[in-house]
C-alpha positions in Angstrom: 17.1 23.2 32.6 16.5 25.9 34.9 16.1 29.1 33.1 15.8 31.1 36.1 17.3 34.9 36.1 17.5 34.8 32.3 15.5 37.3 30.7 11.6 37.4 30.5 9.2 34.6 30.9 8.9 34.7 27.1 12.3 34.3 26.4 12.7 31.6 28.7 9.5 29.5 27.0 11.5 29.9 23.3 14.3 28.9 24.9 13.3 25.8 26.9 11.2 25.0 23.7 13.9 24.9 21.0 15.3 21.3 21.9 13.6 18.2 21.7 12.1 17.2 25.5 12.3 13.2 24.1 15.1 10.8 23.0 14.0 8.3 20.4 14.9 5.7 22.4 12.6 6.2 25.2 9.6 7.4 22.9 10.3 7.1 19.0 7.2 8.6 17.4 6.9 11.4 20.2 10.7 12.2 19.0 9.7 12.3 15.3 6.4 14.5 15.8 9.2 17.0 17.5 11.7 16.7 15.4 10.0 17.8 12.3 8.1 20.3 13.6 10.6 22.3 15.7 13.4 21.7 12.9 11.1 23.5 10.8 10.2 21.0 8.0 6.6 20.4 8.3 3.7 22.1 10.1 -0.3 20.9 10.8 -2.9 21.7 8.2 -6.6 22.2 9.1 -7.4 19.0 7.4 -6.4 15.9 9.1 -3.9 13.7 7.3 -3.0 16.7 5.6 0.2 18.5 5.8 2.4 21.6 5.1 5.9 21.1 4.1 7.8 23.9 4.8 10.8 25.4 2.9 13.5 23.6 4.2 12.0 20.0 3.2 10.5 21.1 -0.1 14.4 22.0 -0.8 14.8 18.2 -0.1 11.9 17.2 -2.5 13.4 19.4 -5.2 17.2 17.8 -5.1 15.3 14.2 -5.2 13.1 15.8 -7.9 16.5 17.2 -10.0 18.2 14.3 -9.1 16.0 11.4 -9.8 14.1 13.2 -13.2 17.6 13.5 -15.0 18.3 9.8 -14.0 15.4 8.9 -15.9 15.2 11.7 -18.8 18.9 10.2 -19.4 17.2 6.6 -20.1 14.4 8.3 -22.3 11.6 8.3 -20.4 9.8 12.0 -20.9 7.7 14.3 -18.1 3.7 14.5 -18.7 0.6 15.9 -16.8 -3.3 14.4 -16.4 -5.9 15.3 -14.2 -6.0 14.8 -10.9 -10.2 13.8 -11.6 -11.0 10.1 -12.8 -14.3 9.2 -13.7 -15.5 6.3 -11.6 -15.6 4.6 -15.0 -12.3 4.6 -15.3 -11.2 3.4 -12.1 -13.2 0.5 -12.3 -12.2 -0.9 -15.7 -9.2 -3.4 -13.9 -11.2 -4.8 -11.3 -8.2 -6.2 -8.7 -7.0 -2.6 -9.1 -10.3 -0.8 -8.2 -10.4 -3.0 -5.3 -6.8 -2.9 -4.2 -8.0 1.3 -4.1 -11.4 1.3 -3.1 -11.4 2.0 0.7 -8.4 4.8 0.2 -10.3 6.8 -2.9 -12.1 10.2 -2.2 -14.8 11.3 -4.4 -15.9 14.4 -5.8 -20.1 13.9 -6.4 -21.1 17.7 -7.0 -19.9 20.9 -8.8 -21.4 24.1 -6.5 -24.6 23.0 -6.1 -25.0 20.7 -9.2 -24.8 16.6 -8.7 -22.6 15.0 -10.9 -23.5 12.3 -13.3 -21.1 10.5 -12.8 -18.6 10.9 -9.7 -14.8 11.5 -10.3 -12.2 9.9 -8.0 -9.5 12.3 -6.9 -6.2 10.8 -8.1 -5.1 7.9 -5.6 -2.9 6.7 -8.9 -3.2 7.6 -12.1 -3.1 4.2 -14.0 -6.5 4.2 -15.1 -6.6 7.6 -16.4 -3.3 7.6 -18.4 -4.4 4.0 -19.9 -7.2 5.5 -21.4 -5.0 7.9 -23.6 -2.6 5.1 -24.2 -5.3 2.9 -25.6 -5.6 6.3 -27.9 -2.3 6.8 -28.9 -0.7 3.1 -29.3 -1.5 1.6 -32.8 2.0 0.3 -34.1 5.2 -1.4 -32.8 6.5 2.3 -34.2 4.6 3.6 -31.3 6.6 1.6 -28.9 7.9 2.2 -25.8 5.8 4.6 -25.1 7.4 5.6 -21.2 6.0 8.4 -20.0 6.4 10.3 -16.1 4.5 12.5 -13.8 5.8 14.3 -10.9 2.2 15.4 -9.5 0.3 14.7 -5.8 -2.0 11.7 -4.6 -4.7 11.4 -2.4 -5.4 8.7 -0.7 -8.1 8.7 2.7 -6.1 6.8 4.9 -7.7 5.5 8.0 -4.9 4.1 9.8 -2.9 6.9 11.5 -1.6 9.6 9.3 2.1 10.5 10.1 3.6 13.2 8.4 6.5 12.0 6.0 5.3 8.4 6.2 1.5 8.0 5.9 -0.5 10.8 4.5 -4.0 11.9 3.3 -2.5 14.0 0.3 1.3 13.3 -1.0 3.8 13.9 -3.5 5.5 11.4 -5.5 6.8 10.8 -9.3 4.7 7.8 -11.0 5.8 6.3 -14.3 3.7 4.6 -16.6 5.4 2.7 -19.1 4.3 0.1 -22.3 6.6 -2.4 -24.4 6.4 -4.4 -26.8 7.9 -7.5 -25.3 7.8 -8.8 -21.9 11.5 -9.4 -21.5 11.9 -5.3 -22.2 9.2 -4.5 -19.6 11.1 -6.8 -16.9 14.7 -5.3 -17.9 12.9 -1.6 -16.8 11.4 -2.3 -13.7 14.6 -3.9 -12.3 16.5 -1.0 -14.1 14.2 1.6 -12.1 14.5 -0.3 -9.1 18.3 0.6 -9.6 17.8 4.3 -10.1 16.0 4.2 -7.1 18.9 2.9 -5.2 21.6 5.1 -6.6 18.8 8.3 -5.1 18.5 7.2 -1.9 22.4 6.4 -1.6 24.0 9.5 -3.7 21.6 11.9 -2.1 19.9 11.1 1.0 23.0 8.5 2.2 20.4 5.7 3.0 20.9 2.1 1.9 18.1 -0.1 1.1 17.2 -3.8 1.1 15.7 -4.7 -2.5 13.6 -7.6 -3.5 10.5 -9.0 -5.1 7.0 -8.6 -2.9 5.2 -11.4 -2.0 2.0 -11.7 -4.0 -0.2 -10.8 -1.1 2.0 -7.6 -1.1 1.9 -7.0 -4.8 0.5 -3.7 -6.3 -3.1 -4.6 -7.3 -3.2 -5.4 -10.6 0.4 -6.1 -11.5 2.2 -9.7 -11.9 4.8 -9.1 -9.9 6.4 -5.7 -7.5 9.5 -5.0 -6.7 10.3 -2.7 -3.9 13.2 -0.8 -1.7 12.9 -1.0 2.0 15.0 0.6 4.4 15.1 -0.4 8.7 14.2 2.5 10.7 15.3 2.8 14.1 12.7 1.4 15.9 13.1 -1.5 14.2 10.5 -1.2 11.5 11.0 -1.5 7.8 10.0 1.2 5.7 8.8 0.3 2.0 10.2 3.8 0.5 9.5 3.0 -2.9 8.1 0.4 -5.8 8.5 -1.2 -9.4 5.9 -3.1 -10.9 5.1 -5.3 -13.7 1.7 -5.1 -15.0 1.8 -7.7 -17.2 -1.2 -7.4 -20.1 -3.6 -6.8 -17.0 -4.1 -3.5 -17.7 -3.8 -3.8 -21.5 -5.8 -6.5 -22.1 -9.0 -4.0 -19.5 -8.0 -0.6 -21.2 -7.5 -2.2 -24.7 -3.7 -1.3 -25.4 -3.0 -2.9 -28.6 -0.4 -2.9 -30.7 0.4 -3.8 -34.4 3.6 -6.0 -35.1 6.0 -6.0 -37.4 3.7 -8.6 -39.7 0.9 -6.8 -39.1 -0.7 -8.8 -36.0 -2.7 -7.5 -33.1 -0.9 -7.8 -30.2 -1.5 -6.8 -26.7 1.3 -4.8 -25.1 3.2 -5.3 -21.4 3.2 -2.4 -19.0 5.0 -1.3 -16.1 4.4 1.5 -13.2 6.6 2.6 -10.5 7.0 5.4 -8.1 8.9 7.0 -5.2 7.7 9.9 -2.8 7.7 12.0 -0.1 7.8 9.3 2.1 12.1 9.2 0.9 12.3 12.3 3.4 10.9 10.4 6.1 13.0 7.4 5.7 16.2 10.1 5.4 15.0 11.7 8.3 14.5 8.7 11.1 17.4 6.7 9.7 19.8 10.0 10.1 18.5 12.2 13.1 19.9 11.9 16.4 18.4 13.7 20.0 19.9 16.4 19.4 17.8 17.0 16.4 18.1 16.4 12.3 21.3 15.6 10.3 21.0 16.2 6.9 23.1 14.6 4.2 24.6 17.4 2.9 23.7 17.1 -0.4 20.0 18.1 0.4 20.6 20.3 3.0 19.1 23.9 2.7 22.2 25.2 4.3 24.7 23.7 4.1 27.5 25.9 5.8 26.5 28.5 8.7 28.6 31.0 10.1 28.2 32.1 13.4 30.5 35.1 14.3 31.1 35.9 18.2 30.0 39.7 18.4 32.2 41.0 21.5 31.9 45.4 21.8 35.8 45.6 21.0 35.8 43.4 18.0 32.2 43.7 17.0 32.8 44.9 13.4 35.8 43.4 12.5 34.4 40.1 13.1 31.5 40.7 11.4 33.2 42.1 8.3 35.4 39.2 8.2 32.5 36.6 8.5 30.7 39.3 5.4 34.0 38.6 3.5 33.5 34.8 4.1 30.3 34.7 3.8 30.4 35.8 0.3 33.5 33.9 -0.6 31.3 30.5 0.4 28.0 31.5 -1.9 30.6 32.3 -4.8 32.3 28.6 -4.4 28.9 27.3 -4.8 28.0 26.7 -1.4 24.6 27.2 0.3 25.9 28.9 3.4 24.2 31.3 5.7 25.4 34.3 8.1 23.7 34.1 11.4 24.9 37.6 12.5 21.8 38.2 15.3 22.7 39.6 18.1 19.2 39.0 20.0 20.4 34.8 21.0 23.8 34.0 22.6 26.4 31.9 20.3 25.1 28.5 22.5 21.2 29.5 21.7 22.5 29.2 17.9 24.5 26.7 17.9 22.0 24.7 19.3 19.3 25.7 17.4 21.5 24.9 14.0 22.1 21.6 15.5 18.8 21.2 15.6 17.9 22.0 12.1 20.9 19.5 11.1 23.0 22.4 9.1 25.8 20.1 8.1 29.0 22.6 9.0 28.8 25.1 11.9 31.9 27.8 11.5 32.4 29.7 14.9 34.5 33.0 14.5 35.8 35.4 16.8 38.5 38.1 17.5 41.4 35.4 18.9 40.5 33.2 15.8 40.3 36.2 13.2 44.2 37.5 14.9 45.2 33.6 13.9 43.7 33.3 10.6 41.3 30.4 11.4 37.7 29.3 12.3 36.5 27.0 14.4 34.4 24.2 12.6 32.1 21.8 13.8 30.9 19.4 11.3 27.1 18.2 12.6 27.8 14.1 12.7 30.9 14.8 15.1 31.6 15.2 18.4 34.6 17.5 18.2 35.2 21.0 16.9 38.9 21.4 15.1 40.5 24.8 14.3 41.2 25.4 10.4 42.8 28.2 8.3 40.5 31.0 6.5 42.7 29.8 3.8 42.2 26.5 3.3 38.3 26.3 3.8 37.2 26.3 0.1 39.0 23.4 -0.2 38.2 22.1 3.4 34.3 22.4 3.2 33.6 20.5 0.1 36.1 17.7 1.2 34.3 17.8 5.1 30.9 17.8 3.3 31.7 14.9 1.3 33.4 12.8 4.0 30.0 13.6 5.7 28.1 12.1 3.6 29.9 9.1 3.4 30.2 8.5 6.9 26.4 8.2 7.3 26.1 5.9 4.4 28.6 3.8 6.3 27.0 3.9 9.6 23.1 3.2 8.1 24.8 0.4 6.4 26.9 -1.3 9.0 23.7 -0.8 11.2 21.1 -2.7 8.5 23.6 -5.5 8.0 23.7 -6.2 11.3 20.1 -5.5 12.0 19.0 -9.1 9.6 19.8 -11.9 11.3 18.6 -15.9 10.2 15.8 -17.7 11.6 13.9 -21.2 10.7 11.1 -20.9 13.4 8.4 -18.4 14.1 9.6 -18.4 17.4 13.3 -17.2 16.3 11.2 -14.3 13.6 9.4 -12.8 16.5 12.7 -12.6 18.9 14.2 -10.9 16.0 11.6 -8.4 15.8 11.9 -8.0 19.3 15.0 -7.5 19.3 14.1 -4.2 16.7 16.1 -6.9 13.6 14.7 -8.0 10.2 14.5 -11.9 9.9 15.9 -13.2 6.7 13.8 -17.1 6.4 13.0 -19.7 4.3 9.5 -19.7 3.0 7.1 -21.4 0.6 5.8 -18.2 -0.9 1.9 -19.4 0.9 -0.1 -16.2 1.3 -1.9 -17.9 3.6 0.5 -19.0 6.0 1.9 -14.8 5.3 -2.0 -13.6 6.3 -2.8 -15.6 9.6 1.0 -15.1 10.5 0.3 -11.4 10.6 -3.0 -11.5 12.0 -1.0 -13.6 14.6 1.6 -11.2 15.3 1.7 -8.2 13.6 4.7 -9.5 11.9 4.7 -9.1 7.8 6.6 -10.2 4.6 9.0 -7.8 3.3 10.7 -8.6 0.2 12.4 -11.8 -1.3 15.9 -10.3 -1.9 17.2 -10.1 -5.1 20.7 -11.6 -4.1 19.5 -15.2 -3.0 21.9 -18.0 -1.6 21.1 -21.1 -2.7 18.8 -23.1 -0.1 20.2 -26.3 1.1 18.3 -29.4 0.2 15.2 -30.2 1.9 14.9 -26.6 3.8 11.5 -26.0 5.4 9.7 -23.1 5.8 9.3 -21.4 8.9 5.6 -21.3 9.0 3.8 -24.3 7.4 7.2 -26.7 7.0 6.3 -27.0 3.4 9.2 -27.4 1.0 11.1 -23.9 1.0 11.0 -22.2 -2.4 12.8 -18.8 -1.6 14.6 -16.7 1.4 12.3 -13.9 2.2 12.4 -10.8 4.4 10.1 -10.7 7.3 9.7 -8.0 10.1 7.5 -5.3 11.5 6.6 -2.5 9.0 5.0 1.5 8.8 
């Protein structure tokens, strides 16, 4: 836009600066890197990999964190902290885990100027370290389950390319670490977290998800089985925004977590770990935003309301008093609202810049609307303003916010139901993925038919959903034409 005539040439720069310059059809991750930076949730650290999330997505962490820790307190799992510092030792007590982690740990190998004697891994997962103390505090079937959670960060030196939200250097996430007595009780949990998971994503951040079992090249390292929550981004990608595992005895049977029965027999016990993470805000924000910039589900939104009153000389401070007054009536109701009384930026410079930021309600009100009683409101997942009555609008919000939020969990699911489509071939998988779908197939489970498929196309497994239709007799798979054991989730992934 030509900004020609319209103040100075710095005004005209913040102006021409504020939108996106990308749609996220023409260039996705271009879109992204703008989007998150000039909607003011993240910023560059001097460390690469490494990033700053600013106030308005820590808010979002938080209501996940609220959200999801009273879920599981509720179930009787209870918060704990360990160090971030495991001794090499450690980490390499359950060898397929220490190998799963090896090229992603960073090390600490002095202190000042002194050399360690033995170098300490900077968290990439806390399993080993918390396994230790189990081994420690476990003695009795009295001492079981023992289900403890941390809400702490991880590092982990990725050398693929870092992308805030989605791939990091240094993240946040909740990891629990749990120990049974039986088997059956560890399964029942890591499907029953796997659930809690779902009801987070949907309830706050309106996202539906495509849950299953992982392959066992796909597995954690170290664990019998993973289950995990996917979701379909927009470009067509599925991104694995969480994961429940079974350990098995692996890592009881290495860290030497035994138990006593009830007649007195030694007994090793079954574990679980599973964890969500920042990574949720990412899959919230690409499954959501538009190019016009973010749009929040309201439940996590900063703001949630703004109110943007139209300052003309001969109304100036009635207007303004009358968007105080509402202003104050909002907060009192319980809603995060904000005034945006500045006089420096035209109405449209704000409006657009709220858009922008995703604010779920915009209310617009000036002297014709104050002599009629009403506001204009524009809710951010609508095309249309409509006029409402001062009156009515601490019943209307809520209800608007909440019809919101729905509406976008009905649009992301319409849009991944119709994104998996069937196929029997390789050739019908990779014009799915073309075609920016998720290919729902018949496989044999062969990690090696998975491995040189990938290497071939760039084409992974996803999950094995947990809802499976029966597979007609003498199905194929799509790769080796083996018998087909399962229906399986294939498609590009972050």
């Amino acid at each position: 836009m030509n900004q020609a005539n319209k103040g100075s040439k710095k005004g005209q720069d913040k102006k021409s600066n504020l939108g996106l310059t990308v749609t996220k059809e023409e260039n996705f991750s271009e879109w992204f890197t703008q989007l998150i930076q000039k909607s003011e949730l993240m910023d560059y650290s001097p460390v690469s990999g490494c990033y700053i999330l600013r106030p308005r997505s820590y808010f979002i962490w938080e209501e996940i964190r609220t959200f999801l820790d009273a879920k599981i307190k509720a179930d009787g799992v209870e918060n704990c902290y360990f160090p971030m510092f495991i001794p090499e030792s450690l980490l390499k007590k359950e060898e397929d885990h220490v190998e799963g982690f090896a090229p992603e740990v960073a090390w600490v190998e002095t202190g000042g100027h002194t050399k360690l004697k033995e170098r300490l891994a900077i968290r990439p997962t806390s399993e080993t370290i918390m396994y230790d103390s189990y081994a420690k505090w476990i003695r009795s079937h009295n001492d079981l389950p023992l289900r403890l959670n941390q809400w702490c960060n991880i590092v982990r030196w990725e050398f693929k390319h870092c992308t805030p939200f989605i791939r990091l250097r240094e993240f946040l996430w909740q990891e629990g670490h749990t120990v049974f007595a039986t088997r059956t009780e560890a399964v029942d949990e890591a499907h029953k977290i796997v659930g809690f998971y779902v009801d987070t994503f949907k309830e706050l951040l309106a996202v539906p998800l495509l849950t299953g079992k992982k392959s066992d090249k796909e597995k954690f390292a170290g664990a019998e089985f993973s289950l995990s929550i996917e979701a379909l981004m927009p470009d067509g990608k599925a991104l694995q925004a969480g994961t429940s595992h079974h350990l098995g005895q692996n890592f009881a049977k290495a860290f030497d977590i035994k138990f006593k029965d009830k007649d007195e027999k030694e007994e090793f016990a079954f574990q679980n770990s599973w964890g969500i993470s920042i990574r949720s805000l990412g899959t919230m924000i690409m499954t959501h935003s538009d190019n016009k910039g973010l749009v929040l589900p309201p439940k996590v939104a900063k703001t949630q309301v703004v109110i943007v009153p139209l300052l003309f000389k001969h109304a100036k401070e009635e207007v303004l008093a009358a968007a105080e007054k509402l202003f104050a009536e909002l907060k009192a109701a319980g809603i995060r609202v904000h005034l945006d009384s500045r006089e420096s930026h035209s109405p449209g410079f704000k409006y657009n810049e709220w858009e922008l930021k995703g604010v779920p309600i915009r209310l617009e009100l000036g002297p014709r609307d104050l002599e009629n009683k009403k506001v204009m409101m524009k809710v951010r997942d609508q095309d249309e303003k409509s006029s409402v009555l001062m009156a009515d609008l601490l019943t209307a919000i809520p209800k608007e916010l909440e019809s919101m939020h729905e509406r976008m969990y009905t649009k992301a699911k319409d849009n991944l139901e119709s994104s998996i489509v069937k196929a029997s071939s390789k050739e019908e998988v990779m014009a799915a993925v073309e075609e920016k779908k998720i290919a729902l197939v018949p496989w044999c489970g062969s990690s090696e038919s998975e491995i040189a498929f990938k290497e071939e196309t760039g084409i992974q497994s996803l999950n094995a959903p947990f809802d499976q239709a029966e597979l007609p007799a003498g199905t194929k798979c799509f790769l080796t034409g083996n018998k087909a054991v399962r229906w399986h989730l294939f498609g590009k992934s972050y």
